[in-house]
C-alpha positions as CSV (number, residue, x, y, z in Angstrom):
1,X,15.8,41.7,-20.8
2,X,14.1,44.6,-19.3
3,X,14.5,49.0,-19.5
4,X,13.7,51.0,-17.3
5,X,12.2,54.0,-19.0
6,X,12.6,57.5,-18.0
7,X,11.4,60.9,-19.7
8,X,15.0,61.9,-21.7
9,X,14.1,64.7,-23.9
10,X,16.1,64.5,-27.0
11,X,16.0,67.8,-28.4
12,X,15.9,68.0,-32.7
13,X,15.5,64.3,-33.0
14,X,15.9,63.5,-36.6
15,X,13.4,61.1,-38.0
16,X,15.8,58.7,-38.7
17,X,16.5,58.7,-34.7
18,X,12.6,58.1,-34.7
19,X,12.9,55.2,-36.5
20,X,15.9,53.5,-35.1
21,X,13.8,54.3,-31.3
22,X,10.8,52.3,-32.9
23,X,12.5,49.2,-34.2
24,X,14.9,49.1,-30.7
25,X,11.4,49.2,-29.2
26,X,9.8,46.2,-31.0
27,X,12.9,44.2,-30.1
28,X,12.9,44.7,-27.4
29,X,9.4,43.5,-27.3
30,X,10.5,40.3,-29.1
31,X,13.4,40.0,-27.2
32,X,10.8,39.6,-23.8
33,X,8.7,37.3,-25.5
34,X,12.0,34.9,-26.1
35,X,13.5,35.6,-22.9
36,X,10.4,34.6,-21.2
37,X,11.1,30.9,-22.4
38,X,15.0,30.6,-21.6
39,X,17.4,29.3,-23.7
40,X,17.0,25.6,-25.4
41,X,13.2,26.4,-26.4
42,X,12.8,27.4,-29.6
43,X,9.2,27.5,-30.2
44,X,8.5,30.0,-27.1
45,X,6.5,32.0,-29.7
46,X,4.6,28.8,-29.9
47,X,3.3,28.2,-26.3
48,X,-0.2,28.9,-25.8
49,X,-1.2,31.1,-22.6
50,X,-3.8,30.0,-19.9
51,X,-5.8,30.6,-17.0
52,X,-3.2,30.9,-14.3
53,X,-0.4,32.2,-16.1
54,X,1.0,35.6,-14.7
55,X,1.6,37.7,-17.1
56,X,4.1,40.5,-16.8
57,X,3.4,43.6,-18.8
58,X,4.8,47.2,-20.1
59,X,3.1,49.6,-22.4
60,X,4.8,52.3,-23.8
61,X,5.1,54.7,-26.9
62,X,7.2,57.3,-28.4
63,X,5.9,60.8,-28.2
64,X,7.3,62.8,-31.1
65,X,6.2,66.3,-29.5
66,X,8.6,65.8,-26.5
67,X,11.1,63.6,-28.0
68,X,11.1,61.2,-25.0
69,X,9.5,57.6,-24.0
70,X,6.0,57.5,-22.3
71,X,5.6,54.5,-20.1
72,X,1.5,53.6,-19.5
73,X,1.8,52.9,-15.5
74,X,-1.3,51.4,-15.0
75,X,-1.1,49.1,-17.3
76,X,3.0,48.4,-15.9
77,X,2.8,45.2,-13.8
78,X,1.7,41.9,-13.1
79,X,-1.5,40.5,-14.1
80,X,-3.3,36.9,-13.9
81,X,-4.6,35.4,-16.3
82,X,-8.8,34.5,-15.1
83,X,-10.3,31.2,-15.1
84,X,-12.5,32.2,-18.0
85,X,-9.2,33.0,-19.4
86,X,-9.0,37.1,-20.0
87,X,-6.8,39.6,-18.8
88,X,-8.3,42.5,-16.7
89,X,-6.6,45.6,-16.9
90,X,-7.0,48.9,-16.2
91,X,-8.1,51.5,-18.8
92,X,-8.4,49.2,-22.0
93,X,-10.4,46.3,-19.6
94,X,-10.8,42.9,-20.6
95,X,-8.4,40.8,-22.8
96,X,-9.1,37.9,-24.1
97,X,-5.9,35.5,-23.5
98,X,-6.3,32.3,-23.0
99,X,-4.7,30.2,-26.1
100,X,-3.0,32.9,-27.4
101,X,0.6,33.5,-27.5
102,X,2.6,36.4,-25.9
103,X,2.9,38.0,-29.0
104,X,-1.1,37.7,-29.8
105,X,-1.8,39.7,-26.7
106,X,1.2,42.3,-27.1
107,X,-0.2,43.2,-30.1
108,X,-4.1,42.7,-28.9
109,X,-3.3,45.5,-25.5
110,X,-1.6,47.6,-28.4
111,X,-4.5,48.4,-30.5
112,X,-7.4,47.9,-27.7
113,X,-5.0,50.9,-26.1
114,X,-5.3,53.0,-29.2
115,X,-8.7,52.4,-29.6
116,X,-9.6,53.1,-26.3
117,X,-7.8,56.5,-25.7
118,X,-7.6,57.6,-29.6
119,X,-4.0,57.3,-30.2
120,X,-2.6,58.1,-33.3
121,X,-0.1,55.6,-32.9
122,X,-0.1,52.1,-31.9
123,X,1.6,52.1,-28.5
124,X,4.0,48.8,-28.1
125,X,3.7,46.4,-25.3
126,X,6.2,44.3,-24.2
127,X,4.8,41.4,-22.1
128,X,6.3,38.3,-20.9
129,X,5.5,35.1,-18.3
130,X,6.3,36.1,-15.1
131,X,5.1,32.7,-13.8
132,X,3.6,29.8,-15.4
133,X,0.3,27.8,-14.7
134,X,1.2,25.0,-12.4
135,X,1.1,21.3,-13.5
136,X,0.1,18.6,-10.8
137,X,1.2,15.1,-9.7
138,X,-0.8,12.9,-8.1
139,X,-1.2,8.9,-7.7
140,X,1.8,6.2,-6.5
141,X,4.5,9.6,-5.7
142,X,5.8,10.3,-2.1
143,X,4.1,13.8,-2.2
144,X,1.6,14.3,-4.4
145,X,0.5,18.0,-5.1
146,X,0.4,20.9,-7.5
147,X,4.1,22.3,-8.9
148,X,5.3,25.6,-10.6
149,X,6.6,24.9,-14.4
150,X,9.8,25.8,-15.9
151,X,10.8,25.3,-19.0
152,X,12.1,22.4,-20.7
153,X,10.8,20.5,-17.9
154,X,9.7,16.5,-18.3
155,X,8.6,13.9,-17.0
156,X,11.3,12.3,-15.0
157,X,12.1,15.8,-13.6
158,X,8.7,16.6,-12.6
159,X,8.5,12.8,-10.5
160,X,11.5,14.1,-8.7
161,X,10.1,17.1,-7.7
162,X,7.0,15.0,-6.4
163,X,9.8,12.8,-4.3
164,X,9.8,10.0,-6.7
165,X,7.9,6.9,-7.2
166,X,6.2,5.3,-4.4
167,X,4.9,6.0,-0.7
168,X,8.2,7.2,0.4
169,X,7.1,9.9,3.1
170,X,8.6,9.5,6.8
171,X,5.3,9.7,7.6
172,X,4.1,6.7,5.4
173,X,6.6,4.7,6.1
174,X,6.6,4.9,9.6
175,X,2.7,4.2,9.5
176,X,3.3,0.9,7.3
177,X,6.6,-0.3,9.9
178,X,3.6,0.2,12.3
179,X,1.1,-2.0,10.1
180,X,3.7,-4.6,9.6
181,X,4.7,-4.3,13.4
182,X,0.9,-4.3,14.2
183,X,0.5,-7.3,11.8
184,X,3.3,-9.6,12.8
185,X,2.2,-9.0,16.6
186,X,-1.2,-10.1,15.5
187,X,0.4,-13.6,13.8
188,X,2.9,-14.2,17.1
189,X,-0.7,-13.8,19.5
190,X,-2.6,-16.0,17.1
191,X,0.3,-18.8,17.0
192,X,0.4,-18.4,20.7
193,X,-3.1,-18.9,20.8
194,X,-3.4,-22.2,18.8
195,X,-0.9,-23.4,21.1
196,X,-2.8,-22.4,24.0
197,X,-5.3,-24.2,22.3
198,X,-3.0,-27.6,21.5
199,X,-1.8,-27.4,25.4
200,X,-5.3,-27.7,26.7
201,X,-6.3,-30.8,24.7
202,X,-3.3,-32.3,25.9
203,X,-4.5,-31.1,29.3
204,X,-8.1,-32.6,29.1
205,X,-6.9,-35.6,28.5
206,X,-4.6,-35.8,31.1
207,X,-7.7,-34.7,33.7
208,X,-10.0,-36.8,31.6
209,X,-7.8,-39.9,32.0
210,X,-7.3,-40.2,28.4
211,X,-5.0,-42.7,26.6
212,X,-4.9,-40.0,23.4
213,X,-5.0,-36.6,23.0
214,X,-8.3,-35.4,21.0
215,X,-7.2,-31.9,19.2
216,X,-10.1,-29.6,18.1
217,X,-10.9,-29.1,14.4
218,X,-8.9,-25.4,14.3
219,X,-5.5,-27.8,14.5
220,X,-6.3,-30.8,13.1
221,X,-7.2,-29.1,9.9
222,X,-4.5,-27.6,9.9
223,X,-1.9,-30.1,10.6
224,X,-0.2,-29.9,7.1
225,X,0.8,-26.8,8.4
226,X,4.4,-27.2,9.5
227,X,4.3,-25.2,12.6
228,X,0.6,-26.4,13.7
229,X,2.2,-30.3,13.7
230,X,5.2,-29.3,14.9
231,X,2.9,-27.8,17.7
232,X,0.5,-31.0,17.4
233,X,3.9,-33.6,17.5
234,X,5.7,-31.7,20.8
235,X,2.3,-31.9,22.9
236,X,1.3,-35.6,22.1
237,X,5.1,-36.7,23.1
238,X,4.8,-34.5,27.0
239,X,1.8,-36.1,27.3
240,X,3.1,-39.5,26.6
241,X,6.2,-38.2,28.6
242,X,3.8,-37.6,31.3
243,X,1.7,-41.0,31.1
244,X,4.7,-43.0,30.9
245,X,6.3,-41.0,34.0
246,X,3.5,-41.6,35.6
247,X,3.1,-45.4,34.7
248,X,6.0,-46.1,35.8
249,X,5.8,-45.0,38.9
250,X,2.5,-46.6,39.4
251,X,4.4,-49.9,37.9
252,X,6.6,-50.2,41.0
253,X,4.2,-49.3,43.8
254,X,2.0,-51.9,42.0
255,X,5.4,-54.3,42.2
256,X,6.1,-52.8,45.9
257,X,2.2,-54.1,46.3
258,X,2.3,-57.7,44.7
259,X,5.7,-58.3,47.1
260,X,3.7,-57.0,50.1
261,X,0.8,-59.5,49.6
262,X,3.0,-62.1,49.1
263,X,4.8,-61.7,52.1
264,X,1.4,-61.7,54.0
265,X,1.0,-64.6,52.1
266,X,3.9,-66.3,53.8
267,X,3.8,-65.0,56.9
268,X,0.2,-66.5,57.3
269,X,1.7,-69.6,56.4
270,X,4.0,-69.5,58.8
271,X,1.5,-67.9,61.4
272,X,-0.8,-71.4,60.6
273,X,2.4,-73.9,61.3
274,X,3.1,-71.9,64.3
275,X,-0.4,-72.4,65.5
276,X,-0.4,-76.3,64.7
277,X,2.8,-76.1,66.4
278,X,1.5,-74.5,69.5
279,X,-1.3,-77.2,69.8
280,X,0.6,-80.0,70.3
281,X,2.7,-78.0,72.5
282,X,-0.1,-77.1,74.3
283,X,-1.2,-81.5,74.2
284,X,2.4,-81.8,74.8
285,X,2.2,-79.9,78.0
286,X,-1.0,-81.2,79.1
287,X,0.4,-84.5,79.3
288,X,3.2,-83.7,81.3
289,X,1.3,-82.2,83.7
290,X,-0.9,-85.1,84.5
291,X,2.3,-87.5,84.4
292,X,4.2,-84.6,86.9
293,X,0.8,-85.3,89.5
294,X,1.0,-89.1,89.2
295,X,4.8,-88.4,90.5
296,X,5.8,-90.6,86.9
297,X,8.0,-87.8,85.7
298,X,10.2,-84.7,87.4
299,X,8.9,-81.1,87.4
300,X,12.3,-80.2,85.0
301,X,10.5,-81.9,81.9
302,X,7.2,-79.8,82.8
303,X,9.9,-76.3,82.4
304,X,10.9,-77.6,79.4
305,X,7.4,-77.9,77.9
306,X,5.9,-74.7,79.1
307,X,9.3,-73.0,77.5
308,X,8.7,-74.5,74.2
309,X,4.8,-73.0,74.4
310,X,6.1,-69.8,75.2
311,X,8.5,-69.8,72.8
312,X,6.1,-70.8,70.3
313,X,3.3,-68.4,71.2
314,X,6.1,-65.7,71.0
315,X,6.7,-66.7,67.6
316,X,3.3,-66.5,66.6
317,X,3.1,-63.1,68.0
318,X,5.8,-62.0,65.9
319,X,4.2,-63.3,63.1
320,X,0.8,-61.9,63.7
321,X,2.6,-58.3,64.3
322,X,4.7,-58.9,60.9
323,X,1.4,-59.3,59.0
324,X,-0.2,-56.8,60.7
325,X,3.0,-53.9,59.9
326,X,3.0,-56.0,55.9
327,X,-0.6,-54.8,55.4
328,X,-0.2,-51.8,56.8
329,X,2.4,-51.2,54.2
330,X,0.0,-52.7,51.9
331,X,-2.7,-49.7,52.7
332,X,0.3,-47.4,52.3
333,X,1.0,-48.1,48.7
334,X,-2.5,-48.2,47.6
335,X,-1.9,-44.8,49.2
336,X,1.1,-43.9,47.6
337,X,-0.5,-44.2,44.1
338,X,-3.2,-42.6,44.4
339,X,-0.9,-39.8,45.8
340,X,0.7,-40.4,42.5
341,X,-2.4,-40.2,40.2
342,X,-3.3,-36.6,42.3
343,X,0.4,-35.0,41.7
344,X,-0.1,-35.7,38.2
345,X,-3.8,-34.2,38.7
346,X,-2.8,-30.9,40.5
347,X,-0.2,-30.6,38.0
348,X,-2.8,-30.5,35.3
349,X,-5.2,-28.7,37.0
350,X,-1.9,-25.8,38.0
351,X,-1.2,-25.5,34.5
352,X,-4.9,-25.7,33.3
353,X,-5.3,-22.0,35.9
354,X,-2.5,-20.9,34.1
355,X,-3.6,-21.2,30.4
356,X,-6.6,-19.3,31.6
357,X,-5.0,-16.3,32.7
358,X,-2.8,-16.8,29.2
359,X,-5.8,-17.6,27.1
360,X,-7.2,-13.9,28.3
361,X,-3.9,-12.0,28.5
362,X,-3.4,-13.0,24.7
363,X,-7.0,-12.2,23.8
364,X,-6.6,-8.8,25.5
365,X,-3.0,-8.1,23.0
366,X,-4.9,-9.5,20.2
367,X,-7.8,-6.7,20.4
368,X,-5.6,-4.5,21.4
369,X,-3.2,-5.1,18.1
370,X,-6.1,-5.3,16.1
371,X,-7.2,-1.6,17.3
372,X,-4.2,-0.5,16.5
373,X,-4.3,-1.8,13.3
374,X,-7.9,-1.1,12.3
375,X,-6.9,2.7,13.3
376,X,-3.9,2.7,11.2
377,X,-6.0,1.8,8.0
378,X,-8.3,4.5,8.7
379,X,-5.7,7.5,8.9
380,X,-3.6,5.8,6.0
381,X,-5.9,3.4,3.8
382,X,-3.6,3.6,0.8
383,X,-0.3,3.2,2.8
384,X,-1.7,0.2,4.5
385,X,-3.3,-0.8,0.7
386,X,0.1,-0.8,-0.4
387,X,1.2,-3.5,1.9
388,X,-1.0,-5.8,0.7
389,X,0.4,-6.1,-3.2
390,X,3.3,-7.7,-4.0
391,X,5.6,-5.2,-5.4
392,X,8.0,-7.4,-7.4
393,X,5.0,-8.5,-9.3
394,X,4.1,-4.7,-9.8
395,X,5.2,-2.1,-12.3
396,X,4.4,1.4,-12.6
397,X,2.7,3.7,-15.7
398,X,3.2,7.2,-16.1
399,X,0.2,9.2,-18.1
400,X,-0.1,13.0,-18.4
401,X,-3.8,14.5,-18.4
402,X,-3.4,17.4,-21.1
403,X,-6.0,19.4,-23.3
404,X,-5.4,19.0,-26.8
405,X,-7.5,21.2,-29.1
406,X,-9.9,21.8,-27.0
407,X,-10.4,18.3,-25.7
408,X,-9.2,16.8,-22.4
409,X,-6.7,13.3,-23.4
410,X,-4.7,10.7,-21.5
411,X,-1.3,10.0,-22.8
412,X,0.7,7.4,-21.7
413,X,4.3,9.0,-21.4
414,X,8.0,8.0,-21.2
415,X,10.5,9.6,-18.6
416,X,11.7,12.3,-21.0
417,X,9.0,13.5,-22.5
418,X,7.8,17.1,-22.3
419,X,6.0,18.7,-19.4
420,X,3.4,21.6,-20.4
421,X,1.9,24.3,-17.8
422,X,-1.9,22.7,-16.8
423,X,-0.2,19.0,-17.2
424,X,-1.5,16.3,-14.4
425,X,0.6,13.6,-14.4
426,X,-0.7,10.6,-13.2
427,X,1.5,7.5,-11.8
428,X,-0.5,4.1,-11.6
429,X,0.1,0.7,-10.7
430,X,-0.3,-1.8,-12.9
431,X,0.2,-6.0,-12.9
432,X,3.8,-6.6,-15.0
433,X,2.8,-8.1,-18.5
434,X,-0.7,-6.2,-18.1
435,X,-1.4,-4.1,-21.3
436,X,-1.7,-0.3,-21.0
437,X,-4.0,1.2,-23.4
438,X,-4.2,4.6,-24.6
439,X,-7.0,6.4,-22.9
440,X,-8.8,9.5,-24.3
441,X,-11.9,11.5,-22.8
442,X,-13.5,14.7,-24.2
């Protein structure tokens, strides 16, 4: 409730107007002080001023002589209360404020007025809280900061005004979907890895000629692990895939082989009856020769004899080439499994070229991601904190930092209670089932 006060001469006033004036005045005094606090408070009287407060103040008096109001202007207006607590204003100077209440330093600019200037009468000064001290939230809120009081404010109400419980800025949650992004890149490039890693063993044993695959200690200690012997089961059964693909070729060029030098076999056999064959054709025609030039026998028995030489030799010849072609065939599959061993080989040694240039892509990602990372915990160290506790296992306290007669204490607070200017309300984490104790500091 305010007036706005104007010189209105009232000629002849009677003293009773006088009086009635001077009792409107001091309620209307009164009437600031209560209007400061709003309706619902009924202790405003009560509340104790501070450094910060803003105060604002009107001085005034009634002047008999001229029958009218006289408003103090410099002392009309809005003043601060100092962090030593005093009032500075003009004419009267400093004014002790600091837990007081409004009706203390009415009554306190009053009479430093009249001493000051030699008043007669006590002037009246209405002052009321133009604006309170500010109370602060800080710890687990989404913005944490200082806040203007109202009255009737608590607890509850003054989280909301902080944005509630919890890391929930835009900003901090985008940086934590970062981490977590950053972080599960880091575990995909570090699974790929180890199986980088499981793919080679299987490799060296393949170039090595191994009959097993010999995995290095990073997987074998972990092979409880039900990806790493998932990994560790899928590479031993390619490579015996691969061995027994290979085997088996090998198995029927090595058949092809043992058929091939057992047909030499038989051909040389046969080459040696054909040659004891072609001797006693050869006795056979020597015989009839020498009977043909003592005129015992006719020359068609000597055709006949040279025919069956010929036919034989021919034979022979055919078997001799037969042999020949057999072990040439031979040679070839000697040939063909080595080719065999070798496709396997440059197969090995293909995919061995190409886990290098995967071994450093994935080494490259991984300091990359873990760049991107480390420079995520240094711009938000307790967003990126916060990823690391498990929040169903977490639960939250409230406390308010107040002064209390003088001292500075730590009161552990429910949702609705009471807010007072200068408050710092405080929002930890704590371990669900931890106790909370009551903590006080002077």
């Amino acid at each position: 409730m305010s007036m706005s006060f104007r010189s209105v001469r009232h000629s002849g006033a009677s003293a009773e107007l006088l009086a009635r004036l001077s009792k409107f005045f001091r309620r209307l005094a009164a009437a600031a002080v209560v209007g400061s606090f709003g309706s619902g408070t009924a202790v405003a009287q009560d509340y104790l001023l501070g450094p910060q407060d803003v105060l604002k103040i009107r001085v005034f008096e009634w002047r008999p002589s001229t029958g009218a109001p006289f408003e103090w202007v410099p002392l009309t207006g809005e003043f601060a209360i100092s962090a030593a607590g005093n009032l500075s204003l003009p004419i009267i100077g400093t004014v002790p404020a600091a837990g007081k209440t409004l009706e203390q330093v009415s009554d306190s600019i009053g009479e430093r007025l009249q001493n000051q200037v030699g008043l007669q009468k006590r002037p009246n000064a209405s002052v009321e809280i133009s604006s309170y001290r500010p109370f602060f939230v800080t710890g687990m809120v989404a913005t944490p900061g200082r806040y203007s009081f109202s009255p009737g404010l608590t607890v509850v109400q003054a989280l909301s005004m902080a944005g509630g419980i919890g890391p929930v800025d835009a900003n901090l949650i985008s940086l934590q979907r970062d981490a977590l992004t950053g972080r599960g890149d880091l575990r995909a490039l570090e699974a790929e890895r180890l199986e980088l890693v499981a793919r080679q063993a299987r490799i060296d044993a393949i170039l090595d000629n191994a009959s097993e695959i010999s995995f290095p200690a990073e997987l074998t200690a972990r092979k409880d692990e039900p990806g790493i012997a998932r990994m560790l089961a899928e590479e031993e059964a390619l490579f015996e895939t691969r061995m027994r693909a290979m085997e088996t070729e090998i198995d029927a060029l090595n058949q092809a082989k043992i058929l091939a030098a057992n047909q030499i076999s038989g051909l040389k056999e046969k080459a040696a009856s054909l040659g004891k064959q072609i001797d006693l054709a050869n006795k056979d025609v020597g015989s009839v020769n020498k009977l043909v030039s003592q005129g015992l026998t006719v020359s068609t028995r000597q055709l006949g004899a040279n025919q069956n030489l010929a036919d034989l030799e021919s034979r022979n010849l055919d078997v001799s080439l037969a042999v020949l072609k057999t072990q040439q065939d031979l040679a070839k599959v000697d040939q063909d499994i080595g080719d065999v061993r070798n496709r396997y080989r440059i197969s090995a040694l293909t995919e061995a070229a190409e886990l290098r240039d995967r071994f450093a892509s994935n080494a490259k990602k991984t300091e990359t991601a873990s760049d991107l990372l480390r420079n995520l915990e240094v711009r938000a160290p307790a967003a990126i904190a916060a990823l690391e506790e498990d929040k169903d296992t977490y639960a939250f306290t409230t406390s308010i930092n107040r002064v209390i007669d003088g001292s500075n204490q730590s009161l552990i607070v429910s949702d609705n209670e009471p807010v007072a200017p200068g408050d710092v309300i405080r929002v930890e984490r704590r371990q669900r089932g931890g106790s909370t104790a009551l903590a006080t500091s002077n």
